[in-house]
VOBA-887060 format. One record per residue: residue number from 1; residue in three letters; x, y, z of N, C-alpha, C in turn. Coordinates in Angstrom, 1 decimal. Example, Ala and Ser with C-alpha at 12.3 -4.5 7.8 and 13.67 -1.06 7.14 Angstrom:
% VOBA-887060
   nr  rest      nX      nY      nZ     caX     caY     caZ      cX      cY      cZ
    1   Ala    13.2    -5.7     7.8    12.3    -4.5     7.8    13.2    -3.3     7.8
    2   Ser    12.8    -2.2     7.1    13.7    -1.1     7.1    12.9     0.0     7.9
% end
This chain:
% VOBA-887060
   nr  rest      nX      nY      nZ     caX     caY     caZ      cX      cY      cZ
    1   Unk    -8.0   -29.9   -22.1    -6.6   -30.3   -22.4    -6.5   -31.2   -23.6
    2   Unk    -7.5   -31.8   -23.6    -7.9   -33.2   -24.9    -7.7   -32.3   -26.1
    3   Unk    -8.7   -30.8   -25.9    -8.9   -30.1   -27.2    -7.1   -29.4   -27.8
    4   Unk    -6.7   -28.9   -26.7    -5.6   -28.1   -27.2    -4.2   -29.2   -28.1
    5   Unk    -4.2   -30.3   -27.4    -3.5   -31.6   -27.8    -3.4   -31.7   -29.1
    6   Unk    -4.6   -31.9   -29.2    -5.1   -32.1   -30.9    -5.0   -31.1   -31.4
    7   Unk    -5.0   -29.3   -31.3    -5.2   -28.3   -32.1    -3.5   -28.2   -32.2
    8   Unk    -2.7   -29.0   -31.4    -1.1   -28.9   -31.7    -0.6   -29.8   -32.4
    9   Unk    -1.7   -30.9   -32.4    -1.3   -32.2   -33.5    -1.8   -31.9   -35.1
   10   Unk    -2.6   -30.9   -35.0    -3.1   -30.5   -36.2    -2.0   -29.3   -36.7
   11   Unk    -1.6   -28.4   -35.8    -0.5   -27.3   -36.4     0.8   -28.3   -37.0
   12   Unk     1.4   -28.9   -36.5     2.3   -29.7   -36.6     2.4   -30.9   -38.7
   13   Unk     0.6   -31.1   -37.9     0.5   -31.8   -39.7     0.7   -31.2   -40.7
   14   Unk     0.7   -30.1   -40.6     0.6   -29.2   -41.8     1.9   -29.3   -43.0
   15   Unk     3.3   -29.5   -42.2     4.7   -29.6   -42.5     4.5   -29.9   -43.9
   16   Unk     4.5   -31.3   -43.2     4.7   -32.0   -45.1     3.7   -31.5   -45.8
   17   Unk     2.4   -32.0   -45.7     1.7   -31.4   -47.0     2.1   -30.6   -47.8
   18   Unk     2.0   -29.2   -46.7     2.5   -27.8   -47.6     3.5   -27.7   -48.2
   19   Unk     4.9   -28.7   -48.2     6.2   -28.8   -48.6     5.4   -29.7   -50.3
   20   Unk     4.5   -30.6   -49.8     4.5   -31.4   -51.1     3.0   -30.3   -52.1
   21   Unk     2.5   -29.7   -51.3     1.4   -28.4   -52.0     2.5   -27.7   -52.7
   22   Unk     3.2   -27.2   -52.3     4.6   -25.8   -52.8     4.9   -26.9   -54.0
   23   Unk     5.5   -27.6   -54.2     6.2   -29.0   -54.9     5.2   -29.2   -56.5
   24   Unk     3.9   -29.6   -55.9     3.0   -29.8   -57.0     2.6   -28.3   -57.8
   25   Unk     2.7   -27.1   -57.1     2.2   -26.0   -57.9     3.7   -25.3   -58.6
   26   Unk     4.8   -26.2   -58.2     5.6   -25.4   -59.1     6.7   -24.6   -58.6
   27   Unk     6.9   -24.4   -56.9     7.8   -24.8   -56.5     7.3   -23.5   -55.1
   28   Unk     5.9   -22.9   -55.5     5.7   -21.2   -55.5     4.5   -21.2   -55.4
   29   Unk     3.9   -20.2   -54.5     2.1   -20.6   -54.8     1.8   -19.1   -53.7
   30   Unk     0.6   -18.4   -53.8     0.6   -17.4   -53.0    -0.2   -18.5   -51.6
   31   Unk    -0.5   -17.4   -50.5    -0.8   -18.7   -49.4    -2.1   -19.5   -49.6
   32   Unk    -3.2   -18.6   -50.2    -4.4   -19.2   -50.1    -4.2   -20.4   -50.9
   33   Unk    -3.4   -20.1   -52.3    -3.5   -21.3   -53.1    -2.6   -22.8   -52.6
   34   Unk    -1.8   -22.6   -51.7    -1.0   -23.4   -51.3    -2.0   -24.2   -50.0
   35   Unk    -2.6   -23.2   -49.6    -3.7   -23.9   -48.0    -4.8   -24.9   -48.7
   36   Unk    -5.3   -23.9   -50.0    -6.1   -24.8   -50.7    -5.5   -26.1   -51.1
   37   Unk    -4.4   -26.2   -52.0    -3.9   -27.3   -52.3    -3.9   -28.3   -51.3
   38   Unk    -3.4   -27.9   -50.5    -2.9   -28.7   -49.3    -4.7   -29.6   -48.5
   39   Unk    -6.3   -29.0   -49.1    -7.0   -29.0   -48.8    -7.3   -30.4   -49.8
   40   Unk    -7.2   -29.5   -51.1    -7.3   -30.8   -51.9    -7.0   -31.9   -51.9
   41   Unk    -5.6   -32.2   -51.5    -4.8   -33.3   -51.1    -5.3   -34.3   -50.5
   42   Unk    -5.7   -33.4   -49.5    -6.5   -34.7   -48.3    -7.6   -34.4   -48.2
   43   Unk    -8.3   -34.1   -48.9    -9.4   -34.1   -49.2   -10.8   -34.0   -47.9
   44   Unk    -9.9   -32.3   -47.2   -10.5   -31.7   -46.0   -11.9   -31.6   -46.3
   45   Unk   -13.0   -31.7   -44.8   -14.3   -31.4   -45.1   -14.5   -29.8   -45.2
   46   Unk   -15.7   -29.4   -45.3   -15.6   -27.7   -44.7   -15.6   -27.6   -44.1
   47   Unk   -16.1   -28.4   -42.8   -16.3   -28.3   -42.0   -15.3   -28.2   -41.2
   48   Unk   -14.1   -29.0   -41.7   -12.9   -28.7   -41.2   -12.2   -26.8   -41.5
   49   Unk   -12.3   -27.1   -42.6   -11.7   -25.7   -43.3   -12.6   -24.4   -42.6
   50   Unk   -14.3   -24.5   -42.3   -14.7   -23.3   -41.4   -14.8   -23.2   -39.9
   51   Unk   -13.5   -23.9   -39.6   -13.4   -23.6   -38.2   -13.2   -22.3   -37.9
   52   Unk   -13.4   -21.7   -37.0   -13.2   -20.9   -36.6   -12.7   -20.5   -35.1
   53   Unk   -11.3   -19.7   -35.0   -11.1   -19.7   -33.9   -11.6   -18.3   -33.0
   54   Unk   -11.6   -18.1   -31.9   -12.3   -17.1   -31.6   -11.7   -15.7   -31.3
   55   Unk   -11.1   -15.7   -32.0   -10.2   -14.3   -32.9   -10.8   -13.9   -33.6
   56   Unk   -11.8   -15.1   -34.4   -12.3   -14.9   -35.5   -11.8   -15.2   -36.9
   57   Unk   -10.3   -16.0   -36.7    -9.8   -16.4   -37.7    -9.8   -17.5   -37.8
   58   Unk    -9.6   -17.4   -39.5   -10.0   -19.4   -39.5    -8.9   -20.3   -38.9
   59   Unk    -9.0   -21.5   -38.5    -8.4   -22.2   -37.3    -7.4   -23.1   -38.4
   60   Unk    -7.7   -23.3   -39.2    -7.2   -24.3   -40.3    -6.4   -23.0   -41.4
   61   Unk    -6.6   -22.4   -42.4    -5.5   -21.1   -42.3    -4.6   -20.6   -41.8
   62   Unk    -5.2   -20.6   -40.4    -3.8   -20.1   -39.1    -2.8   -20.9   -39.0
   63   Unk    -3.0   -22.2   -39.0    -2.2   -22.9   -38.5    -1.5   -23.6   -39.9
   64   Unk    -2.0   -23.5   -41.4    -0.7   -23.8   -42.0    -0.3   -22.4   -42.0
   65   Unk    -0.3   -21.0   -42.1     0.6   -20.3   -41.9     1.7   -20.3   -41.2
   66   Unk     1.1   -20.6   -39.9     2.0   -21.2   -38.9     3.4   -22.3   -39.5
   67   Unk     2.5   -23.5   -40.1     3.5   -24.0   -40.7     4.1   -23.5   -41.2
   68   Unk     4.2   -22.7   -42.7     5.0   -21.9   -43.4     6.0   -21.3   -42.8
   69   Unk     5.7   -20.8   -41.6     6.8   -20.2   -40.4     7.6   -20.8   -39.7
   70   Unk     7.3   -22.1   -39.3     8.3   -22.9   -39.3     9.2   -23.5   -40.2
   71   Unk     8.7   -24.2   -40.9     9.6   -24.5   -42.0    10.5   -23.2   -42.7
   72   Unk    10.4   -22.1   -42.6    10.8   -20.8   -43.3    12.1   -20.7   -42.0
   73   Unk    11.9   -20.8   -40.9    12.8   -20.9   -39.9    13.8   -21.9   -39.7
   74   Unk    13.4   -23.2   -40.4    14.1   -24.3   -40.6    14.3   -24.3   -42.3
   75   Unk    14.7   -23.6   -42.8    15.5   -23.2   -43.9    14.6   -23.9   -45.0
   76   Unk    13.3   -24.1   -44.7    13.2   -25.5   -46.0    12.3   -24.2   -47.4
   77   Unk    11.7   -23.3   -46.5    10.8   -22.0   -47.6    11.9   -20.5   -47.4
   78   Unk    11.8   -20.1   -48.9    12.1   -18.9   -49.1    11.2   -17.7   -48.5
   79   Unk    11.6   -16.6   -48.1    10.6   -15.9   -47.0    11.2   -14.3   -47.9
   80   Unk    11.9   -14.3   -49.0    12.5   -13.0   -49.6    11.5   -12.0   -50.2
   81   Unk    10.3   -12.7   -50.3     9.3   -12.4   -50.8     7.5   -12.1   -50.0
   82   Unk     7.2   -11.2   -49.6     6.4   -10.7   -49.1     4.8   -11.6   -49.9
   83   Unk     4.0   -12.5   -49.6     3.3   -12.5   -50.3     3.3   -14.1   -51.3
   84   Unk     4.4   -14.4   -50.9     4.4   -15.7   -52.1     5.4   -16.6   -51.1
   85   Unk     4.7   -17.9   -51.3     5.4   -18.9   -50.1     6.1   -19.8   -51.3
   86   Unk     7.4   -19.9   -51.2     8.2   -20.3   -51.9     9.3   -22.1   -51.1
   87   Unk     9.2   -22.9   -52.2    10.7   -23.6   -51.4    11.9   -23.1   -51.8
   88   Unk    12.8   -23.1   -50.9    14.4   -23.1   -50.7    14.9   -24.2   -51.7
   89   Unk    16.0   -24.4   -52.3    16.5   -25.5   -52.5    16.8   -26.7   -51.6
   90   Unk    16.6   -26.4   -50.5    16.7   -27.5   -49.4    15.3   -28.1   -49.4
   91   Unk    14.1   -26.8   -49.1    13.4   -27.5   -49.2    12.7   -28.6   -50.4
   92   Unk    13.1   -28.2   -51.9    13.0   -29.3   -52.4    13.0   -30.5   -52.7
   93   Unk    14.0   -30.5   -52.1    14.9   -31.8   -52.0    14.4   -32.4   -50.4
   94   Unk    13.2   -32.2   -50.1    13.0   -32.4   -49.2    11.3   -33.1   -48.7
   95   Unk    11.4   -34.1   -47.8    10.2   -34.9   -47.8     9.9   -34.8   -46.2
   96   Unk     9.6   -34.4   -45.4     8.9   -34.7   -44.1     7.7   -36.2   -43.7
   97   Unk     8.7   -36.7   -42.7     7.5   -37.1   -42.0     6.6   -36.9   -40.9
   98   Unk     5.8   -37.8   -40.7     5.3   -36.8   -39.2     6.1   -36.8   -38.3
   99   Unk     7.4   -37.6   -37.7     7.7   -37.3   -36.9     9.0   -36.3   -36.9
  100   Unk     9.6   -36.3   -38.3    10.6   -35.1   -38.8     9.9   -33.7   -38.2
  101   Unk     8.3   -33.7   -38.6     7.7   -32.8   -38.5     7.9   -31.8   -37.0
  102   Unk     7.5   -33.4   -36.3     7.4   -32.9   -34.4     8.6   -32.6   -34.2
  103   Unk     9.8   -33.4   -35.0    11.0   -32.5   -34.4    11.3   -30.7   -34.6
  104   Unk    11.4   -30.6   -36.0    11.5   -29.3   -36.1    10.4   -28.4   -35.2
  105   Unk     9.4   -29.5   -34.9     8.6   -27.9   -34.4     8.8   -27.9   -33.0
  106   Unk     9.6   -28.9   -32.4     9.7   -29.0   -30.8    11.0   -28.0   -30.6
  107   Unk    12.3   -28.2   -31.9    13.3   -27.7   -32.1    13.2   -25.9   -31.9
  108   Unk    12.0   -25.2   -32.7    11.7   -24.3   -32.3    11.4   -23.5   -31.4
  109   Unk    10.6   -24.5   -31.0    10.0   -24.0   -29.6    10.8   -23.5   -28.7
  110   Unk    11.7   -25.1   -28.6    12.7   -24.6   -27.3    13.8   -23.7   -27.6
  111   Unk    13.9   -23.5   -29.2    14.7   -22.2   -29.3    14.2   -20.4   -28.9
  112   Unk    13.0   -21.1   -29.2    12.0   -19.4   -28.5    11.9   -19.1   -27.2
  113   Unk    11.9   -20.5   -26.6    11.6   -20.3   -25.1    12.9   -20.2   -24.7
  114   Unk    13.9   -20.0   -25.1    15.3   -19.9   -24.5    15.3   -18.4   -24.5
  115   Unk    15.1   -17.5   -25.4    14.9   -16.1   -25.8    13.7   -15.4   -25.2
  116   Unk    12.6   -16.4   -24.7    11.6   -15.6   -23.5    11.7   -16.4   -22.7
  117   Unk    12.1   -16.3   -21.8    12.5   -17.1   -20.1    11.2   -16.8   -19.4
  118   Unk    10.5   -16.2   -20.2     9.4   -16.0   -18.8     8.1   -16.9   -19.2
  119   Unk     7.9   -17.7   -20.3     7.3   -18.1   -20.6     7.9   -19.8   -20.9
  120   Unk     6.7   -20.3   -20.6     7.1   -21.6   -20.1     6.4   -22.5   -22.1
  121   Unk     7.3   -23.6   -22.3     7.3   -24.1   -23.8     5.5   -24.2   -23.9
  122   Unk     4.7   -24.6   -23.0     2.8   -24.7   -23.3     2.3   -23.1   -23.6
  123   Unk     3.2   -22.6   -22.7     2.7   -20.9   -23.0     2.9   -20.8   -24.5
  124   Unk     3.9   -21.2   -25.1     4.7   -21.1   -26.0     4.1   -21.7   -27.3
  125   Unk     3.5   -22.9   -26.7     2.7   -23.8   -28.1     1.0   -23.0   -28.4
  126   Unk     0.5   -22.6   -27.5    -0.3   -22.2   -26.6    -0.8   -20.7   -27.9
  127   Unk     0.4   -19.9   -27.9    -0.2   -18.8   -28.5     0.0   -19.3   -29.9
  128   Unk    -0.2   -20.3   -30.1    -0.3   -20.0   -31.9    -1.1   -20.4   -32.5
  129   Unk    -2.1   -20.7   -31.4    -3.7   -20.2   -32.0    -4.6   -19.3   -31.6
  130   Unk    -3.4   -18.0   -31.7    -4.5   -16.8   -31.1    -3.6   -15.8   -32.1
  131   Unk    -2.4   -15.8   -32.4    -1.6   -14.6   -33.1    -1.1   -14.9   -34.7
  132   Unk    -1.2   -14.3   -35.3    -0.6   -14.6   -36.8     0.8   -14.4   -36.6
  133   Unk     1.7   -15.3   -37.6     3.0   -15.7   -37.9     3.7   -14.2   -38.4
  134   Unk     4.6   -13.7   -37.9     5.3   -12.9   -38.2     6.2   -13.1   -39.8
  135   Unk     6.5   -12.5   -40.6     7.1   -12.1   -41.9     8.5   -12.5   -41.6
  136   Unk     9.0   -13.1   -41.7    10.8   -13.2   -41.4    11.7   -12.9   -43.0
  137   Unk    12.3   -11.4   -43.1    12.9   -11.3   -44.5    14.2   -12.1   -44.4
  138   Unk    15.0   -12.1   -45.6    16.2   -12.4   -45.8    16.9   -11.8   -46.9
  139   Unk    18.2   -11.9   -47.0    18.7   -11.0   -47.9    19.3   -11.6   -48.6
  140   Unk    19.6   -11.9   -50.0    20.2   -12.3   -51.1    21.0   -12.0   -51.9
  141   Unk    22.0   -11.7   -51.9    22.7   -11.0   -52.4    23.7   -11.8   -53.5
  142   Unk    23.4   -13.1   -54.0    24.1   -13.6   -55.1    23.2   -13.0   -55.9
  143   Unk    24.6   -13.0   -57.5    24.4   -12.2   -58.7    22.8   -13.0   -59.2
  144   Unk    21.9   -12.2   -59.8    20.8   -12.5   -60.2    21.4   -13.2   -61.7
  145   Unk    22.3   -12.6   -62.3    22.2   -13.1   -63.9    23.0   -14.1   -63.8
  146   Unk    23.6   -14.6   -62.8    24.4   -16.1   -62.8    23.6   -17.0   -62.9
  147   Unk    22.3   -16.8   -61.6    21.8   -17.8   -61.1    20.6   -17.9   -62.7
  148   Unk    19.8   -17.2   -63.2    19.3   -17.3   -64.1    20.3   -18.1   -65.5
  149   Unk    21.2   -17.5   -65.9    22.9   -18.5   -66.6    22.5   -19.6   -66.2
  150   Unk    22.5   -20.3   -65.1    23.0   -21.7   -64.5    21.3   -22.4   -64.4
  151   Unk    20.2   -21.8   -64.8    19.1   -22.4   -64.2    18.8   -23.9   -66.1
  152   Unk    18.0   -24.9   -65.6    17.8   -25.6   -66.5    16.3   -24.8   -67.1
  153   Unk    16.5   -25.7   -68.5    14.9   -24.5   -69.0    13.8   -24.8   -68.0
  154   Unk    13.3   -25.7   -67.3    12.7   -26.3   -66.5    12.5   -25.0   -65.3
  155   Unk    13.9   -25.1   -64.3    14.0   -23.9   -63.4    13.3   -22.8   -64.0
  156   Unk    13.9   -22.2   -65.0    13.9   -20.8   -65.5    12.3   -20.9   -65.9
  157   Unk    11.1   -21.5   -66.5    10.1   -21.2   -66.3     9.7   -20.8   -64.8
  158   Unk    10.0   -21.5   -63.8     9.5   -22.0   -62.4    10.2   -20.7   -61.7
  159   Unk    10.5   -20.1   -62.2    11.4   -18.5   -61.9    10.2   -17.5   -62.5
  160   Unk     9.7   -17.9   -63.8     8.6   -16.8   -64.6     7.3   -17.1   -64.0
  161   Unk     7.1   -18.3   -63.3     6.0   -19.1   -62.7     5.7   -17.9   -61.6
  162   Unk     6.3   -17.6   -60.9     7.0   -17.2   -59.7     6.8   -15.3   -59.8
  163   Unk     7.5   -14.9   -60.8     7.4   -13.6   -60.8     6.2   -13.1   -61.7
  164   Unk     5.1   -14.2   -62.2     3.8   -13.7   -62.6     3.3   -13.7   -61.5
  165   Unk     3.1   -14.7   -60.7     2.5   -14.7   -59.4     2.9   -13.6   -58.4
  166   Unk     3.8   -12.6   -57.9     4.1   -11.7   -57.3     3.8   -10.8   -57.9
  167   Unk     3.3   -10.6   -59.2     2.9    -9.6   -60.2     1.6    -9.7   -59.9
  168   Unk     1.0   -10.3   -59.1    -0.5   -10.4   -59.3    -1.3   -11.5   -59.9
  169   Unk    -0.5   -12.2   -60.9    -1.0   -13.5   -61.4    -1.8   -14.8   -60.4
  170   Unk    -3.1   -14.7   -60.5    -3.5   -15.9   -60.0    -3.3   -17.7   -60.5
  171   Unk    -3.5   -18.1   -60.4    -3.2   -19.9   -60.8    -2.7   -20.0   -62.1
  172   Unk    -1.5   -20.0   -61.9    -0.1   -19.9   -62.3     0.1   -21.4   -63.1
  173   Unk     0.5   -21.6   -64.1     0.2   -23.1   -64.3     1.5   -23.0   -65.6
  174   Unk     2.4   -23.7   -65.4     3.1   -24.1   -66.1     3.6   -25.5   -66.8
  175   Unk     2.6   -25.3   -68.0     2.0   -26.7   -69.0     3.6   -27.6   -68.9
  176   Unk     4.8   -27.6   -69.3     5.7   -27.8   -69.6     5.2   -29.6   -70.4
  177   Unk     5.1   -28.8   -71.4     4.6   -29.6   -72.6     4.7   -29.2   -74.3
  178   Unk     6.0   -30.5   -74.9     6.4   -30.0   -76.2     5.3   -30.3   -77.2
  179   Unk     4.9   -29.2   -78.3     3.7   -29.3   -79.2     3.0   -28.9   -78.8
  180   Unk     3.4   -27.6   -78.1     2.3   -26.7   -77.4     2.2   -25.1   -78.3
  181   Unk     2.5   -25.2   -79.3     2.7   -24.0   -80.1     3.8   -22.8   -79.3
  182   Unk     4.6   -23.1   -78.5     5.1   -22.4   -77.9     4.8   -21.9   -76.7
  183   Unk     3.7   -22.4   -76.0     3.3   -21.6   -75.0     3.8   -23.0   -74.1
  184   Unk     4.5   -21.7   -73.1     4.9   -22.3   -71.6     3.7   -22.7   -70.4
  185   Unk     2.8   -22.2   -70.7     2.2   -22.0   -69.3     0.8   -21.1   -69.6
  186   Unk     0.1   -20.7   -68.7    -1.2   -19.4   -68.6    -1.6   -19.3   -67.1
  187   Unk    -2.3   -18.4   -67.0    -2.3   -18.1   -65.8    -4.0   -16.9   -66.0
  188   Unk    -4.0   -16.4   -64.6    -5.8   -15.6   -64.7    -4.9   -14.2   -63.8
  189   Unk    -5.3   -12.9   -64.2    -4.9   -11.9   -63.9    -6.0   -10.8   -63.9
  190   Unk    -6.7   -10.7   -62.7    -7.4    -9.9   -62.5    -7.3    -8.7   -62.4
  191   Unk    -8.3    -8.0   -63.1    -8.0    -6.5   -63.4    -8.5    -5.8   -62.3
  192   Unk    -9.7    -6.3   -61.6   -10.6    -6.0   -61.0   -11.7    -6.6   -60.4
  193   Unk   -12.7    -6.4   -59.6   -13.5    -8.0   -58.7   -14.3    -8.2   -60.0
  194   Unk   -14.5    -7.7   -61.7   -15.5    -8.1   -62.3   -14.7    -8.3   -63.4
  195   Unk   -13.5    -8.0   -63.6   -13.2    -8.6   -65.2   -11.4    -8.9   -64.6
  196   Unk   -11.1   -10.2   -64.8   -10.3   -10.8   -65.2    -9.7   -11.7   -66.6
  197   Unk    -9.1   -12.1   -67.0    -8.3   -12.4   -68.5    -7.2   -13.6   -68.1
  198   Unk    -7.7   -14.3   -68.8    -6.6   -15.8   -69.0    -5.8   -14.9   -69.9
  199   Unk    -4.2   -15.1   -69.0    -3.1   -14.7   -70.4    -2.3   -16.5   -70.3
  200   Unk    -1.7   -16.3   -71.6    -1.0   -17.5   -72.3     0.7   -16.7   -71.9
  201   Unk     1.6   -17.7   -71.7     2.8   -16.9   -71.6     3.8   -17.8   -71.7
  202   Unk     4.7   -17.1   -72.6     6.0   -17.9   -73.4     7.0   -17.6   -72.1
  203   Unk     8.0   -18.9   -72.1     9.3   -18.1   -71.5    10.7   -18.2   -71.9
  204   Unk    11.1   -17.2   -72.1    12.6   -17.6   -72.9    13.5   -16.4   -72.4
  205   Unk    15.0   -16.9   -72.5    15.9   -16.4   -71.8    16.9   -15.7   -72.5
% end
C-alpha cells in the first residue's frame, strides 16, 4: 500500500516540471527531451530514471507521459501534433503547484470513473502504471496565415522551433540573440544512426 502511495505521489509530480521543461526548451520539445529536461531540473539519480516497471517499461517515462495526458486533458498542452508535446497558450501562462497538481489529477479521475462505473477511482489510479497514455487529437481550424500575421518575432521563431522538430530535428535551440550574423537558432538532424549534421537556421516571415 506504502509503495503504490508513493508511485501516485510521484505520477502527480511530474505536472509542474514538465510545464516548466516545455517553457525552458521553447515552448515544444519531442517527449524524450522534455522527460530529460525535466530530469535535469531536479537533478534525478539513475537510479531513479532506471526503474523499471514490470511491463518492462520505464517507471519514470511512464508516468511523465502520463503527466503530459493530463495536463493535455486540462487544456494546459497542445495534443494536434503526434510526436511533439507542446504548451497551449493557457498553458503558458501557467505555473502549477503541487497541490493545483493533485487537483487536476483527482479532477480527472473522477471524471473517468463517472464514464466507467464499474471501476472503482484506486482501480482507476491503479492502471497507470501498467498501460501507456492514449493520443488525444484536436482539431484547429483557425486561419494559419492570421495567426502567423499576429505572432511577435519571438513567437514566430518558437513556431520554426517547433516545425523543425516535427521534421525530425533533434535539440532544437533557439539562440534569440542580436549580433548573431543572422542566425536564429541550430539544431542536429540525423540522417541516419551514423551520420548526423548540425544545421544553423534563419527565420523570417
Amino acid at each position: 500500500m506504502e509503495t503504490k502511495r508513493k508511485s501516485q505521489s510521484e505520477f502527480v509530480r511530474w505536472f509542474g516540471p514538465l510545464i516548466e521543461a516545455l517553457k525552458q526548451l521553447g515552448g515544444s520539445a519531442k517527449p524524450r527531451e522534455a522527460a530529460d529536461k525535466i530530469a535535469e531540473n531536479l537533478k534525478l539519480t539513475d537510479d531513479k530514471l532506471n526503474e523499471i516497471l514490470s511491463s518492462g517499461q520505464s517507471r519514470y517515462y511512464n508516468q511523465v507521459a502520463w503527466a503530459r495526458q493530463y495536463l493535455a486533458w486540462e487544456g494546459l498542452l497542445d495534443t494536434s501534433q503526434h510526436g511533439i508535446w507542446a504548451l497551449s497558450s493557457k498553458g503558458e501562462n501557467t505555473t502549477l503547484s503541487d497541490e493545483q497538481a493533485r487537483e487536476i489529477f483527482l479532477k480527472w479521475v473522477g471524471i473517468h470513473q463517472k464514464s466507467r462505473k464499474s471501476k472503482t477511482k484506486t482501480e482507476i489510479i491503479e492502471e497507470i502504471e501498467h498501460i501507456e497514455p492514449e493520443d488525444i487529437q484536436t482539431v484547429n481550424k483557425t486561419d494559419l496565415l492570421e495567426i502567423l500575421q499576429s505572432l511577435t518575432p519571438e513567437g514566430f521563431e518558437k513556431i520554426c522551433q517547433r516545425l523543425l522538430r516535427e521534421s525530425g530535428f533533434e535539440k532544437v535551440v533557439v539562440t534569440g540573440q542580436s549580433h548573431d550574423g543572422g542566425i536564429d537558432g541550430y539544431g542536429t538532424l540525423e540522417m541516419n544512426p551514423f551520420v548526423s549534421f548540425k544545421v544553423l537556421f534563419q527565420c523570417k516571415r
